[in-house]
Wavefront OBJ file of the C-alpha trace (Angstrom):
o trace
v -22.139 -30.023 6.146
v -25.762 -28.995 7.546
v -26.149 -26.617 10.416
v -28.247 -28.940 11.896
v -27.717 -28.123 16.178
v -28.681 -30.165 19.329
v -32.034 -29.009 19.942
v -33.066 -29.243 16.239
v -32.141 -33.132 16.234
v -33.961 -33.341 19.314
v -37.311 -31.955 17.704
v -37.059 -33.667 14.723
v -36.276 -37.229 17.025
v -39.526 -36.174 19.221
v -41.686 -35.458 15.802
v -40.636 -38.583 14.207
v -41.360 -40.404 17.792
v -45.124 -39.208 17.646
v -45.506 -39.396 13.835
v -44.077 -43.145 13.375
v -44.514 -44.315 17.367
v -42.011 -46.363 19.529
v -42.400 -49.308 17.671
v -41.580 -48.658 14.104
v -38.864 -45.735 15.095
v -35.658 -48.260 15.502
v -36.435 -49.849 11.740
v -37.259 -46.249 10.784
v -34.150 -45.068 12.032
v -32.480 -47.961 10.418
v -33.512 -47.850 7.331
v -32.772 -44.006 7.436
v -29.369 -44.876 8.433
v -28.882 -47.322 5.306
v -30.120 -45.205 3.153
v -28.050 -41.939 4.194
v -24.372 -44.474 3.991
v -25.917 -45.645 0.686
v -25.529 -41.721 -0.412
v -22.655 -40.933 1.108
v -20.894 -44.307 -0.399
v -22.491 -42.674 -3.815
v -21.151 -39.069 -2.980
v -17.542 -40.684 -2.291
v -17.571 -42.814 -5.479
v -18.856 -40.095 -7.636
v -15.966 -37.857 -6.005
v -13.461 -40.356 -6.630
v -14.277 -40.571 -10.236
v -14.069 -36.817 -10.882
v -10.956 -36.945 -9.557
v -9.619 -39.574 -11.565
v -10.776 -37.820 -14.800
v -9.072 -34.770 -13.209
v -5.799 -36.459 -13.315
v -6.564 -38.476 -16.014
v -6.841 -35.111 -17.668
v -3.569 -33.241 -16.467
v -1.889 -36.229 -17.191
v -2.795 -36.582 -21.095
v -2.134 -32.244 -20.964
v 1.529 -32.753 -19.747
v 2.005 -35.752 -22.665
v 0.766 -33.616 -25.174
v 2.930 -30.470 -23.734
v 5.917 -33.410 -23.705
v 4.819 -34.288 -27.439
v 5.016 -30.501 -28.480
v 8.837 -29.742 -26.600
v 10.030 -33.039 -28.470
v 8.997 -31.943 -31.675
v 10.815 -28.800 -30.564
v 13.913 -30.359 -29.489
v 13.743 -32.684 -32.868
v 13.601 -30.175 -34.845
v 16.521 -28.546 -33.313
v 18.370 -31.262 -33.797
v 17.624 -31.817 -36.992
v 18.936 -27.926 -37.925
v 21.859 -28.359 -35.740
v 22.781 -31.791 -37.817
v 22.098 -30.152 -40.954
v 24.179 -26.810 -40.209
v 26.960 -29.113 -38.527
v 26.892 -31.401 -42.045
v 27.370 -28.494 -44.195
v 30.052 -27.076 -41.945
v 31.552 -30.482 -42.702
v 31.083 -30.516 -46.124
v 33.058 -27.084 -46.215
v 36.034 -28.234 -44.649
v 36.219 -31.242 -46.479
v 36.124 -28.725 -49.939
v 38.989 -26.515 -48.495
v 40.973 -29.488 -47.481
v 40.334 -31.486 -50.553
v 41.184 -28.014 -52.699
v 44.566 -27.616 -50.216
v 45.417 -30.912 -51.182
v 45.320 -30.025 -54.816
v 46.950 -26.986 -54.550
v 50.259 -29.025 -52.343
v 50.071 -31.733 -55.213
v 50.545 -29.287 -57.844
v 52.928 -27.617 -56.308
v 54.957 -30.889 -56.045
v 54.786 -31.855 -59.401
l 1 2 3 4 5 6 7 8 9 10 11 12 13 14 15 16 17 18 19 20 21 22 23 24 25 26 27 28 29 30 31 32 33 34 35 36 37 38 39 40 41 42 43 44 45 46 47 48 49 50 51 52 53 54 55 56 57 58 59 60 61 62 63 64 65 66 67 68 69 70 71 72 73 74 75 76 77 78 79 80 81 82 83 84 85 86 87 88 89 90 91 92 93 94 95 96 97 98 99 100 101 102 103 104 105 106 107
């Protein structure tokens, strides 16, 4: 993450040695510890969250795309039902007019 070599740790370790002396440096370095989990837990969290919303996201995109091809396929339906009644509705005419035509021919 930082470029942050050997002998830059050690001067900032032999700064913070003279600045805060030997005996506050361990709960210095504690507290510096806590403090840098504490914003790397925060980092992780806030990390985890944008990439629930990401997915939350793609997932309510791929419903609505799902929404739009079954109002598609609905309406397809719906013509093919329609075209396939009339069809129907056809044949029934020329049999029912077939039928009249054979009957007076019998009589």
């Amino acid at each position: 993450m930082f470029d942050i070599g050997f002998w830059e740790l050690c001067l900032v370790g032999l700064v913070s040695l003279l600045v805060i002396g030997p005996e506050r440096l361990p709960k210095a370095a504690r507290i510096a510890g806590f403090w840098v989990g504490k914003a790397r837990h925060t980092m992780a969290a806030v990390k985890t969250e944008i990439n629930q919303e990401f997915h939350a996201e793609e997932m309510r995109q791929i419903l609505e795309q799902q929404q739009v091809e079954m109002q598609n396929l609905q309406q397809e339906v719906m013509n093919e039902t329609s075209e396939a009644t009339e069809v129907a509705k056809e044949a029934f005419i020329q049999l029912d007019k077939e039928q009249s035509a054979q009957d007076k021919n019998a009589q």
